[in-house]
ZAMAR-489117 format. One record per residue (C-alpha): z, x, y. Coordinates in pm, whole numbers, padded with zeros to 5 digits, always signed. Layout:
<nodes>
ZXY...
</nodes>
This chain:
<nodes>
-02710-02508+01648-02788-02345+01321-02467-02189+01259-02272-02496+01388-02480-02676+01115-02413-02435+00861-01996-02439+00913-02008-02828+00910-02246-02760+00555-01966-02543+00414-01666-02724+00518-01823-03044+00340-01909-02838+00033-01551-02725-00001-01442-03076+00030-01662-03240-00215-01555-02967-00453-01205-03034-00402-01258-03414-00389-01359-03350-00772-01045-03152-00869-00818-03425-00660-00965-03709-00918-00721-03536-01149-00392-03560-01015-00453-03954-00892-00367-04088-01258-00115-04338-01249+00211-04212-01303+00496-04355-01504+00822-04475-01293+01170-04358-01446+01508-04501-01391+01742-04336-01200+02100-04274-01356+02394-04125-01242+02572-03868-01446+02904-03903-01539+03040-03606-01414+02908-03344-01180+02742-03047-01394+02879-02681-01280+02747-02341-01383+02930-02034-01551+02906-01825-01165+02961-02210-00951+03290-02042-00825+03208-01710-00799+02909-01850-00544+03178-02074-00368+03412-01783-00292+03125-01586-00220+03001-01824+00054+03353-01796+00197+03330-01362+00276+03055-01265+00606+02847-00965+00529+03016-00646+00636+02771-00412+00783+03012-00120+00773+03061-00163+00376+02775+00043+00115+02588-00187-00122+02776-00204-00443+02588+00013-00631+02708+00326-00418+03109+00475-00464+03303+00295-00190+03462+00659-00092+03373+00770+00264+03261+01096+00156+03045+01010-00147+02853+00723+00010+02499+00811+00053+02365+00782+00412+01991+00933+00434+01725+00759+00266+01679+01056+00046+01988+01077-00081+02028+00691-00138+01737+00684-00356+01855+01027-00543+02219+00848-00598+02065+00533-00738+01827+00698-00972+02071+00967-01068+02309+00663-01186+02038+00517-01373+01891+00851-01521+02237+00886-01651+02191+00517-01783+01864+00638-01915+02058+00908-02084+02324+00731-02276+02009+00488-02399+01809+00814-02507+02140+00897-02677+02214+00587-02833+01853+00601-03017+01873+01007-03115+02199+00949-03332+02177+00592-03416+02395+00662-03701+02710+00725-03441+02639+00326-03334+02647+00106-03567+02957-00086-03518+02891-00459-03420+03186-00522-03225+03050-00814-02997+03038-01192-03155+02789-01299-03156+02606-00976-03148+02415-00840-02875+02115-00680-02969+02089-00496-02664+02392-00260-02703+02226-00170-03061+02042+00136-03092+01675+00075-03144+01571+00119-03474+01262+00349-03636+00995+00207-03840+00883+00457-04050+00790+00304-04358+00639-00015-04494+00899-00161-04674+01157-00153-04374+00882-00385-04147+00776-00748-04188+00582-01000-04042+00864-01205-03923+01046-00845-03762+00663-00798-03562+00723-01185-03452+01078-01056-03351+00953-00726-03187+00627-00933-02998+00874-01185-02838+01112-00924-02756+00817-00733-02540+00844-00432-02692+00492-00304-02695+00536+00073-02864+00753-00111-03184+00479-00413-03256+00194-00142-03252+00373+00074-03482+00516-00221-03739+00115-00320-03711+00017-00027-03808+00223-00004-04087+00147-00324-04214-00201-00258-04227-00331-00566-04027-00169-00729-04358-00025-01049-04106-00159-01392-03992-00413-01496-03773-00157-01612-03516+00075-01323-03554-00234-01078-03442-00326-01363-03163+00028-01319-03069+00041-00931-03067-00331-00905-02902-00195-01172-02602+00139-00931-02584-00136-00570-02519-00310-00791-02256-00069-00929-02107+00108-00521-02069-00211-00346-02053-00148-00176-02376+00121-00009-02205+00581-00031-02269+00664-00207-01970+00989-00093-01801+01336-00191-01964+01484-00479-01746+01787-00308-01738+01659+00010-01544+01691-00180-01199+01638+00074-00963+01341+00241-01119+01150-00083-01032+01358-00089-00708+01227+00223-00604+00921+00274-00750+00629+00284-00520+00198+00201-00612-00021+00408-00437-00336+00250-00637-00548+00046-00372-00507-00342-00513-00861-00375-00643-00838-00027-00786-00896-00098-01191-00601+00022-01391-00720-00143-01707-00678+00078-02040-00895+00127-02326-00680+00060-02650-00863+00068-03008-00603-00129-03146-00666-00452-02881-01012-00373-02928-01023-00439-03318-00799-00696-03253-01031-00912-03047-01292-00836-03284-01158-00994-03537-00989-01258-03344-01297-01367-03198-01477-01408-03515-01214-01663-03616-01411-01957-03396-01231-02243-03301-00879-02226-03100-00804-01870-03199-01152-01737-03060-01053-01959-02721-00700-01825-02665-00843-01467-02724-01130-01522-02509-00886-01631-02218-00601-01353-02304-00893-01079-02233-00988-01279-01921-00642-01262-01775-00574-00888-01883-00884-00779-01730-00839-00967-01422-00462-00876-01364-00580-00523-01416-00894-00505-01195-01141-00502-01457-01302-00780-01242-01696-00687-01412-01570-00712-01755-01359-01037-01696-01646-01193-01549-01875-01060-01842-01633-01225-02030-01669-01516-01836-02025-01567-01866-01988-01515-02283-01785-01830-02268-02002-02027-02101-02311-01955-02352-02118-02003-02655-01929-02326-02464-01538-02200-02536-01325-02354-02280-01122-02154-01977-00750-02211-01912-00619-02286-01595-00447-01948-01564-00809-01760-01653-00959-01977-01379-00694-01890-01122-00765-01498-01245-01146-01550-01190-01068-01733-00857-00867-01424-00739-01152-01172-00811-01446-01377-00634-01409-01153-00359-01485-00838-00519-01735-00951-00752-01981-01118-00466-02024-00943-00129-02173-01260+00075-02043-01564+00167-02289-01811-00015-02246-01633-00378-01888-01630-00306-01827-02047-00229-02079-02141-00470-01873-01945-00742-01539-02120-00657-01757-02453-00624-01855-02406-01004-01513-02293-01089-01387-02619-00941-01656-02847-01082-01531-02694-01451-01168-02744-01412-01228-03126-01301-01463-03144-01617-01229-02991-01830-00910-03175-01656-00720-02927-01533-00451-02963-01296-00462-02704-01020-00129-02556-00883+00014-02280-00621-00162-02006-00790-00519-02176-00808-00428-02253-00440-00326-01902-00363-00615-01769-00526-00817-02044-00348-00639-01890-00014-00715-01522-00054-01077-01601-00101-01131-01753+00200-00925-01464+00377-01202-01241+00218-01500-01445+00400-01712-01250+00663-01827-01546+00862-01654-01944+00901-01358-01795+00770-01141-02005+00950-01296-02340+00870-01348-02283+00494-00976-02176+00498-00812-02468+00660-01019-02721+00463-00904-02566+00202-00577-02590+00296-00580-02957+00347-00742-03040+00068-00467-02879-00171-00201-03040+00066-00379-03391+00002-00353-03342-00339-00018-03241-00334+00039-02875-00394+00242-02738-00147+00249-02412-00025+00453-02105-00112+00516-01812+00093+00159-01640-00012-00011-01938+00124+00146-01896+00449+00118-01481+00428-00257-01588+00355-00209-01799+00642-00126-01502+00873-00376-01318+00765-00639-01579+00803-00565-01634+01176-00399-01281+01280-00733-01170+01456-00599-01158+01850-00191-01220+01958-00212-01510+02053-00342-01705+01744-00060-01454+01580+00205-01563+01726+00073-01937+01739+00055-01946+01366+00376-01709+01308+00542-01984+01486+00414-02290+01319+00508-02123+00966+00867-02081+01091+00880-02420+01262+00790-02565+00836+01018-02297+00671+01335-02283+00852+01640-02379+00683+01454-02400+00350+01600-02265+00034+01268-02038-00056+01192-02004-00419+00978-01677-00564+00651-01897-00692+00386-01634-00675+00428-01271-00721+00264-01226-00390+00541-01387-00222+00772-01089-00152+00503-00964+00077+00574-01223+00326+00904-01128+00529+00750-00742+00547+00391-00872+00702+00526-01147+00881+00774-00868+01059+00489-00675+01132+00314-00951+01306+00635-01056+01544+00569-00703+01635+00233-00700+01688+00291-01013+01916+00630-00840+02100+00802-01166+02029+01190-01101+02032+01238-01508+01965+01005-01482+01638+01182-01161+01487+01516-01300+01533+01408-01628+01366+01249-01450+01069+01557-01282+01003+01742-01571+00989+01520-01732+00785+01584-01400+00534+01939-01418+00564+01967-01758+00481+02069-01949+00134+01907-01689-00127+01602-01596+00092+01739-01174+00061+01582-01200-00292+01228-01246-00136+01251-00901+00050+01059-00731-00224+01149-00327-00300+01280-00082-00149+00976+00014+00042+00918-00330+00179+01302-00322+00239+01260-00046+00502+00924-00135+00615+01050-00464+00722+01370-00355+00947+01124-00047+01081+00894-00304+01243+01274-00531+01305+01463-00174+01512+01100-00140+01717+01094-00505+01822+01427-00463+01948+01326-00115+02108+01106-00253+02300+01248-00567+02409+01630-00450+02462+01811-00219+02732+01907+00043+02562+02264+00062+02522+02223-00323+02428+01970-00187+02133+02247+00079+02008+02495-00172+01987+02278-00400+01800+02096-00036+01576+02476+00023+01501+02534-00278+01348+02282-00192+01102+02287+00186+01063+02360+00364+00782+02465+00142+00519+02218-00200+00569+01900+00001+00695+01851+00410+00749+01612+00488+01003+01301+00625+00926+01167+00947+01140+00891+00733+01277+01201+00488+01437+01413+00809+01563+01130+00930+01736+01076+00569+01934+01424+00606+02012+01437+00969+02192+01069+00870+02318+01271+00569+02540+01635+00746+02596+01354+00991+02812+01254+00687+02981+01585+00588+03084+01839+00702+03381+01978+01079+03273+02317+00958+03299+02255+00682+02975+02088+00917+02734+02316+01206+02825+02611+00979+02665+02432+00877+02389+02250+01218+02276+02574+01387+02087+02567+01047+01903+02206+01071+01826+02226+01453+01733+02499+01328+01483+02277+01102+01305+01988+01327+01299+02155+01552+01128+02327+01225+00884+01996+01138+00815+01845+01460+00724+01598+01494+01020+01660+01884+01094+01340+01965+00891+01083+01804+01119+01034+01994+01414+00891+01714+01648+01279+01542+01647+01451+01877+01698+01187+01941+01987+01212+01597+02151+01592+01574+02072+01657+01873+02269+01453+01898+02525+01661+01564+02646+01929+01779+02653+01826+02088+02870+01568+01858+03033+01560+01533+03096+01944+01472+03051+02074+01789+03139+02454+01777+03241+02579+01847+03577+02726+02200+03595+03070+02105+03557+03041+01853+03260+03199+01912+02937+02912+01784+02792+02778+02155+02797+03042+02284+02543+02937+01967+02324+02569+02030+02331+02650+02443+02315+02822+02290+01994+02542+02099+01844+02298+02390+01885+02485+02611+01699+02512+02321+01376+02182+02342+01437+02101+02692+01416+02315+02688+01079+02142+02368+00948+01779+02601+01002+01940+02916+00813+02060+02693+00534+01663+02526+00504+01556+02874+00546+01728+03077+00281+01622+02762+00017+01290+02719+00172+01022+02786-00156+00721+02865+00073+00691+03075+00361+00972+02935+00660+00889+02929+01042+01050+02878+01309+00960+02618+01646+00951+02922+01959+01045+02555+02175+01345+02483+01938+01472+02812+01961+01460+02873+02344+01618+02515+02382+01906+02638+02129+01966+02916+02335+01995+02741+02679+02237+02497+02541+02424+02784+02387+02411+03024+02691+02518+02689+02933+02783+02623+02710+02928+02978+02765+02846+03059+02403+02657+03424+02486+02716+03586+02202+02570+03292+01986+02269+03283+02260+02190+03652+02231+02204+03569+01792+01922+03332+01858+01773+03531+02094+01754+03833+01910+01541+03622+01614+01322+03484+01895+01214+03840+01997+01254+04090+01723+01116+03810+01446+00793+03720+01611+00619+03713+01291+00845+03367+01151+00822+03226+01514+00530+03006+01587+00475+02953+02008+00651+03178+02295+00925+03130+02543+00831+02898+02848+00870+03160+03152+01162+02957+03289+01366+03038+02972+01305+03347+03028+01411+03349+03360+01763+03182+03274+01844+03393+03046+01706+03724+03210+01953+03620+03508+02241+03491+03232+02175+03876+03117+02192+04035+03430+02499+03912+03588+02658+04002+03259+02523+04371+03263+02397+04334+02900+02094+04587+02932+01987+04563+02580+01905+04230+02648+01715+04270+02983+01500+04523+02852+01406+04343+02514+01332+04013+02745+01097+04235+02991+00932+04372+02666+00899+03976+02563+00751+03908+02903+00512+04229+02913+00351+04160+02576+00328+03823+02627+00109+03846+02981+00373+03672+03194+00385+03761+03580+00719+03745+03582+00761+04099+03354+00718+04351+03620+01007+04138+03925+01185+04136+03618+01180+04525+03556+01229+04627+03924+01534+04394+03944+01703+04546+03643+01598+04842+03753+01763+04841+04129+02066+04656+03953+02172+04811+03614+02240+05144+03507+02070+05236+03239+02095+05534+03029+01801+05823+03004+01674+05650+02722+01679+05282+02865+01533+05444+03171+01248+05555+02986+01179+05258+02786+01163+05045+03085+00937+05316+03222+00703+05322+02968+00648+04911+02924+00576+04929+03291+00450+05240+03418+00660+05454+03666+00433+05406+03929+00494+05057+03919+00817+05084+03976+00754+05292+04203+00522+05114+04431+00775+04784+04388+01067+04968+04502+00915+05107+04783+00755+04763+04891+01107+04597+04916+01233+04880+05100+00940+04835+05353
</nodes>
């Protein structure tokens, strides 16, 4: 009774503090008259997007940015990124260039000019900077330049110009953002910071600046006040934008809207229980109706991922939310709904229930980027569909992606591969097999690489199949291991051929043996290659080798067997494991019926040292079978005693 009282308190506090922040959108709005235009507007790319929309996607076709040459085009996802950022390193170059002998590039062929292709220029003095050129260099975003004309104009500049610079260091964290034109870099560059993980910097210049700023009173003091709250709160300095906070309440300086949405956003972190945490976003509400400000999708977002964050009535305190914003007419943008998913993710079947529902409001929508948080929604949404197993819901997010636009929304590259990851297992799992390569080759190499973790689903099923489907399909496979730069780990090589002188293993008279005697021996090369370039110390897989050898040795490839072999026993010290005893046995009797003696004895050694039964039936066959010479005699001899042999020879006689 007391905790059904308590959700029906909360979900009427979060009303009532909504109700407040409603009373500001219901002013009566003005009515406009509608007229036609004359003539239909068109853009400078309107045809280029018309006989775009008249070409399908080719999956067999490399994204632009790669050579369209069959033998250049990168396949692996290693070698992708390394083309990419090799392009724009060389980009980089040129730029680096460009600046270094600025004297080479001063032609201003272009009218009107673009500054862009002109080489940056060096402040070095005084009388080359201005206030107007720091204006220039603040709007322009270029943090390094405005620091450095500062500096040389001594803090000689107007109150707004330093308001203007100090917003610019918040805004960047003190820190030269990345050009806009180096497009891959932000493509591929990956965060490993946890997201409440403060990455704020200490700068003395944005320190002094706010000193002074703040002593100005009035306006200036306020838009300083809220610059530092945003920084701070972008950056995870959640304490000090609070601290902030709290300074502007005392001294009565008003909060933006953006601050508030900031402040909103870091409830979470800043209060560990429930009750602190609503009756902060119940104040923050309160002041925004006081202070008449309109919330929008980011006060609603923030709004959203606060009530994801609640330990108890999460659920309740989220949808009223929810409502509320929708009755005041802010719609939702794809965080809202990831929020959404988050919110109500707890057990599959609310998962796919809500999953559902989103798609049911979103498909066929031309989606818009409104919150940065918004490319996170086709990669976690993915992930749930596969959570939940649902086929149907996978398919339909995808088309939701591929529709209009939507592609833009996919995030990096990380989220890019993330997303068809979770896409090839849903299919994996849900498809016959051959039905799921048709559909993986569709996609492979050029839309979507496969990561190791997808490879290894794949052989993990093709062992779960009938012998005669994966034996087709494993010279195919073994193709695009080795495309996609998979001979390093040992866990595919194992897996991978195990199917092949296991599970799948071709009848005797298949050709298949000369094709998998083939691929063993790439293999063996490919492991040389890694080895003679390896910088630490190399090992071999005992299980990789031994299957490399069958393959070769069924394949009628004995003198490429006994190469392997002869690594296998005489290198023990780079091998890690031991030949499984029926190896051993197939290629002892491979060796026998040959007459290759060397062989025989250097397996019985193998099998002697390693404590295997089969070591001494082993000798006394060799023994009764081959001729060796004296010294072969001997050696067999003395790994297994001559009365041994003699008491095994006499005991088949008998």
């Amino acid at each position: 009774m007391n905790s059904l009282r308590k959700k029906l308190t909360n979900r009427n506090l979060v009303q009532n503090a909504l109700l407040q922040v409603q009373s500001i959108t219901t002013a009566p709005g003005t009515s406009t008259e509608i007229q036609i235009p004359t003539r239909k507007e068109r853009g400078p790319t309107d045809i280029l997007k018309a006989l775009e929309s008249t070409i399908g996607r080719d999956p067999t076709a490399p994204h632009y940015k790669y050579v369209d040459d069959p033998y250049l085009i990168p396949v692996s996802n290693l070698e992708k990124r390394s083309f990419a950022l090799s392009k724009e390193a060389g980009r980089k170059a040129a730029m680096w260039v460009r600046e270094q002998h600025a004297d080479f590039f001063q032609h201003k062929n272009a009218v009107p000019v673009i500054e862009s292709f002109l080489p940056r220029a060096v402040y070095t003095d005084k009388n080359q900077v201005s206030e107007d050129l720091l204006m220039h260099v603040i709007k322009s975003g270029n943090v390094t330049d405005s620091l450095k004309i500062y500096q040389l104009l001594e803090g000689d500049v107007k109150v707004e110009t330093k308001l203007a610079l100090f917003e610019m260091l918040c805004f960047y964290n003190s820190t030269q953002p990345i050009d806009d034109e180096l497009i891959e870099e932000r493509w591929f560059s990956i965060s490993n910071r946890s997201a409440w993980v403060s990455t704020w910097k200490e700068n003395a210049d944005r320190e002094a600046l706010f000193k002074s700023l703040k002593e100005q009173g009035g306006d200036i003091a306020t838009a300083a006040y809220n610059a530092l709250i945003c920084g701070c709160s972008k950056y995870k300095n959640l304490y000090l934008a609070w601290e902030l906070y709290g300074e502007c309440k005392v001294k009565g300086i008003p909060i933006c809207k953006r601050a508030y949405d900031y402040l909103i956003s870091g409830i979470g972190m800043v209060k560990k229980l429930d009750d602190g945490r609503l009756s902060m976003l119940f104040d923050i509400y309160k002041e925004m109706a006081e202070n008449h400000l309109q919330p929008d999708i980011k006060t609603f977002n923030a709004s959203l991922g606060l009530a994801t964050m609640m330990k108890n009535d999460q659920r309740n305190v989220f949808v009223t939310i929810y409502n509320e914003f929708d009755r005041i007419n802010v719609k939702p943008s794809l965080t809202s709904y990831l929020h959404l998913l988050d919110c109500f993710s707890s057990t599959e079947s609310f998962g796919e229930k809500s999953l559902t529902e989103v798609l049911n409001k979103l498909e066929g929508q031309k989606l818009e980027l409104l919150d940065p948080r918004d490319t996170y929604f086709f990669v976690n949404a993915m992930k749930m569909a596969y959570e939940c197993n649902s086929l149907i819901l996978g398919k339909r997010l995808h088309e939701l992606l591929l529709a209009h636009n939507n592609y833009v929304l996919i995030g990096d590259s990380y989220k890019e591969n993330v997303y068809y990851r979770y896409y090839m297992l849903l299919h994996l799992n849900n498809l016959q097999f051959n039905s799921f390569m048709k559909f993986y080759q569709e996609f492979i190499p050029n839309i979507y690489t496969p990561e190791i973790l997808v490879f290894k689903e794949m052989l993990h099923v093709v062992k779960t199949q009938e012998p005669e489907v994966g034996r087709e399909l494993l010279p195919t496979l073994f193709s695009q291991a080795l495309m996609f730069d998979f001979m390093r780990n040992e866990e595919v090589l194992t897996n991978l051929f195990d199917l092949k002188t296991g599970d799948c293993k071709p009848p005797p008279e298949s050709l298949l043996h000369k094709t998998f005697a083939e691929n063993a021996w790439t293999t063996w090369n490919q492991l040389q290659e890694i080895k003679a370039t390896a910088r630490r110390g190399f090992n071999y897989s005992a299980s990789v080798l031994e299957n490399l050898a069958i393959l070769c040795l069924r394949g009628e490839e004995f003198d490429q067997m006994l190469e392997i072999l002869s690594v296998l026993i005489s290198s023990k010290n780079l091998v890690i494991g031991s030949l499984k005893p029926e190896s051993i046995r197939e290629i002892f009797d491979a060796c026998m019926d040959r007459g290759h003696t060397q062989a025989v004895l250097s397996l019985i050694e193998y099998a002697i040292e390693y404590g295997m039964d089969e070591a001494v039936p082993m000798a006394v066959r060799a023994h009764k079978t081959l001729s060796f010479t004296v010294a072969q005699e001997n050696n067999l001899v003395t790994l297994v005693g001559k009365d041994v042999l003699k008491v095994k020879l006499s005991e088949d006689v008998l």
